[in-house]
C-alpha positions as CSV (number, residue, x, y, z in Angstrom):
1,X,20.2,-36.3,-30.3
2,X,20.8,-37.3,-33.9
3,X,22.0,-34.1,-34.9
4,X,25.7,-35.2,-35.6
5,X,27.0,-38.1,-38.3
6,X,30.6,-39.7,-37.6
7,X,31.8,-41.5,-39.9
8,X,35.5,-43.3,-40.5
9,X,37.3,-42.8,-43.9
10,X,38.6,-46.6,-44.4
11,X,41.8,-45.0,-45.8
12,X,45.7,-45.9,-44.7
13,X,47.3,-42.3,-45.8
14,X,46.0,-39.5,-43.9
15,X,48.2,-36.4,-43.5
16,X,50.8,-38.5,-44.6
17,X,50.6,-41.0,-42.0
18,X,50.0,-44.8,-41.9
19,X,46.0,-44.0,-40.9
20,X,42.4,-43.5,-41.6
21,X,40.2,-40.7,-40.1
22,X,37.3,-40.3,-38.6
23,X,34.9,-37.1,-39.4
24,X,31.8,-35.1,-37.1
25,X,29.1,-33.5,-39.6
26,X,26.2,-31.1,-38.1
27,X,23.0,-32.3,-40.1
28,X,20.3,-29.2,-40.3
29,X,17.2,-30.6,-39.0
30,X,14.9,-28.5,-41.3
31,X,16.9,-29.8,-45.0
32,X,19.3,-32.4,-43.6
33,X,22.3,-30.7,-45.1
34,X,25.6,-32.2,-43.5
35,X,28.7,-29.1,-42.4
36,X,31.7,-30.4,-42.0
37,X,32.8,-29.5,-37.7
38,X,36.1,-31.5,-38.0
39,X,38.3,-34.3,-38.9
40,X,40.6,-36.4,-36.6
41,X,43.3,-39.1,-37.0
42,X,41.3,-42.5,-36.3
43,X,45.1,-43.8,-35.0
44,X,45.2,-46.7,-37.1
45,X,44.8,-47.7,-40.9
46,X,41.6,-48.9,-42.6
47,X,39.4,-47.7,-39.7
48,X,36.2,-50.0,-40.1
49,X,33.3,-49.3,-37.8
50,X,32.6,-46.2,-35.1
51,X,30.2,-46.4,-32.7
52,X,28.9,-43.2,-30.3
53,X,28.4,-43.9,-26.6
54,X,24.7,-43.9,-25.4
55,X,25.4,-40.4,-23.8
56,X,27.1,-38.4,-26.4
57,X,30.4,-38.3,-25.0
58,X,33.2,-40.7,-26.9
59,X,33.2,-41.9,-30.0
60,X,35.4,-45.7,-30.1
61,X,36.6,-46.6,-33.3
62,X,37.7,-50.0,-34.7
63,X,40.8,-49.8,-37.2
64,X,41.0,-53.1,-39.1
65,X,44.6,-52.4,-40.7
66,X,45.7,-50.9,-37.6
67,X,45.0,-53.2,-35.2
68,X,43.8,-50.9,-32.4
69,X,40.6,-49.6,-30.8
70,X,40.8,-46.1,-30.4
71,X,38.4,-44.1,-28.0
72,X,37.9,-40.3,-29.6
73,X,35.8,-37.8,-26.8
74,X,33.2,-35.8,-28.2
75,X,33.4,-31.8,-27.6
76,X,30.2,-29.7,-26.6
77,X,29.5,-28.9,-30.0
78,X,29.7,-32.2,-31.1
79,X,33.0,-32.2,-33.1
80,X,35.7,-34.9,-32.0
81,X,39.1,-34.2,-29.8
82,X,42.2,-35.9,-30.5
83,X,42.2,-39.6,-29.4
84,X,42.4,-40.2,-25.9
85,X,42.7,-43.8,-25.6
86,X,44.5,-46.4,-28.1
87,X,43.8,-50.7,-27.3
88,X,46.5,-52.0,-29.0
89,X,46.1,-55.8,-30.3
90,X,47.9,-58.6,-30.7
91,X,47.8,-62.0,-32.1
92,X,46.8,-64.2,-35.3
93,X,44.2,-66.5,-36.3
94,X,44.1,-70.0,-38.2
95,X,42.9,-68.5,-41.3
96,X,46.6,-67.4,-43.0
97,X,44.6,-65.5,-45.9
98,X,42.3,-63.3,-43.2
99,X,43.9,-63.6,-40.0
100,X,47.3,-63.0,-40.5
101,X,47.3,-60.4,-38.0
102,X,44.6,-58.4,-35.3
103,X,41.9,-57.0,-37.3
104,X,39.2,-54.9,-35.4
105,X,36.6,-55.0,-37.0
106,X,33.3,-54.2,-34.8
107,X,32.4,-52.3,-31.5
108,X,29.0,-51.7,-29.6
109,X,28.2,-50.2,-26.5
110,X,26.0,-51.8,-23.8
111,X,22.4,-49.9,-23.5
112,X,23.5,-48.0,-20.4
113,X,27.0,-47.0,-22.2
114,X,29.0,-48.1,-19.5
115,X,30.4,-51.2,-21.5
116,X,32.2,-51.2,-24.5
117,X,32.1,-54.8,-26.3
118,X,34.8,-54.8,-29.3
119,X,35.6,-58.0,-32.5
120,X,38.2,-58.7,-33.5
121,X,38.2,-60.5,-36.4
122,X,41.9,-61.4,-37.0
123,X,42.3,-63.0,-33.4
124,X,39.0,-64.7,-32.8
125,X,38.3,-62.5,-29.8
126,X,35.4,-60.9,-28.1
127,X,37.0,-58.1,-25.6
128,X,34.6,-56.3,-22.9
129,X,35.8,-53.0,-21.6
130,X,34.3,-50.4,-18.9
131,X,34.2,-46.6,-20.4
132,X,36.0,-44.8,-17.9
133,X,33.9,-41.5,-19.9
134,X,35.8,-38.7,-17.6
135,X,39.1,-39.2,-19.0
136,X,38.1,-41.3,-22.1
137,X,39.3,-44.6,-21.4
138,X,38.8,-48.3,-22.0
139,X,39.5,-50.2,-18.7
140,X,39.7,-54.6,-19.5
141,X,36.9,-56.2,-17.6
142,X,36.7,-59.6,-19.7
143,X,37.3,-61.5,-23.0
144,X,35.9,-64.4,-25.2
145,X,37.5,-66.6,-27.7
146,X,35.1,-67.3,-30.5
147,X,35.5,-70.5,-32.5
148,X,39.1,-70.7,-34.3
149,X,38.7,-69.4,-37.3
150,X,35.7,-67.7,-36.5
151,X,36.3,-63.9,-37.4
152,X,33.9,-62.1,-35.6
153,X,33.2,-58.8,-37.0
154,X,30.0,-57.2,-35.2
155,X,28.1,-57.9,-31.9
156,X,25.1,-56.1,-30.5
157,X,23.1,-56.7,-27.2
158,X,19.1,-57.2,-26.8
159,X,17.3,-54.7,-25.8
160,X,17.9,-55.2,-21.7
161,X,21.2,-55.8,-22.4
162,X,21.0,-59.2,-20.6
163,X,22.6,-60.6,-24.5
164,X,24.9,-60.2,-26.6
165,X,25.2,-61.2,-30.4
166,X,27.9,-61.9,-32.2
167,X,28.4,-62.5,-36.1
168,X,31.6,-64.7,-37.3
């Protein structure tokens, strides 16, 4: 209902530990004054890119220096819960200076918010998940190698949802 802002704090130190966070705001409607509802560990450093389910309910965050995909649910008032699912990755790409190791970099959901589409930038991979939004997990449905080298960092679908786009 565009009444709450998340946003990720690309940070690698938070509460002392090797990760970023991620943060709910409430926005007044009548002046468009933000109130802090909550911060959360984004469970990995450098946390890049956050993107809210169609209806409301997770948040999935993409943490370039952490490697992971993590999948935060969204409480009633619209403040985040701890993170109930981590996607660990795994791998390297041809480019030593930028793809020395996993970097997540980008995640969308599909129009009916069923299907999470992540990038990962350090491994040259497109991965499709299914939101399992009752318990807050990502199940593996399919993946894509992009061209070596590539570094894919966002994808979004058409309208219908029939395509998805992908920028290396």
């Amino acid at each position: 209902d565009q009444r709450i802002l998340y946003a990720v704090n690309e940070i690698d130190d938070y509460q002392g530990q090797v990760t970023g966070s991620v943060e709910a705001w409430a926005i007044d409607p009548a002046t468009g004054g933000l109130t802090l509802l909550g911060r959360e560990d984004s469970g990995g450093a450098g946390p890049a890119h956050i993107a809210v389910d169609p209806a409301g309910r997770v948040v999935v965050v993409a943490n370039y220096g952490g490697a992971t995909f993590t999948v935060l649910p969204i409480r009633p008032d619209g403040s985040l819960a701890a993170i109930s699912d981590t996607i660990e990755q795994a791998g390297s790409g041809p480019d030593v200076t930028r793809q020395e190791a996993p970097h997540p970099h980008g995640v969308a959901f599909g129009p009916e918010g069923d299907i999470v589409v992540t990038a990962d930038l350090g491994i040259d991979r497109i991965q499709v998940y299914r939101l399992d939004a009752g318990n807050g997990r990502l199940q593996p449905v399919d993946e894509a190698a992009t061209t070596p080298g590539a570094g894919p960092r966002h994808t979004a679908f058409d309208p219908d949802g029939r395509r998805l786009y992908v920028i290396n």
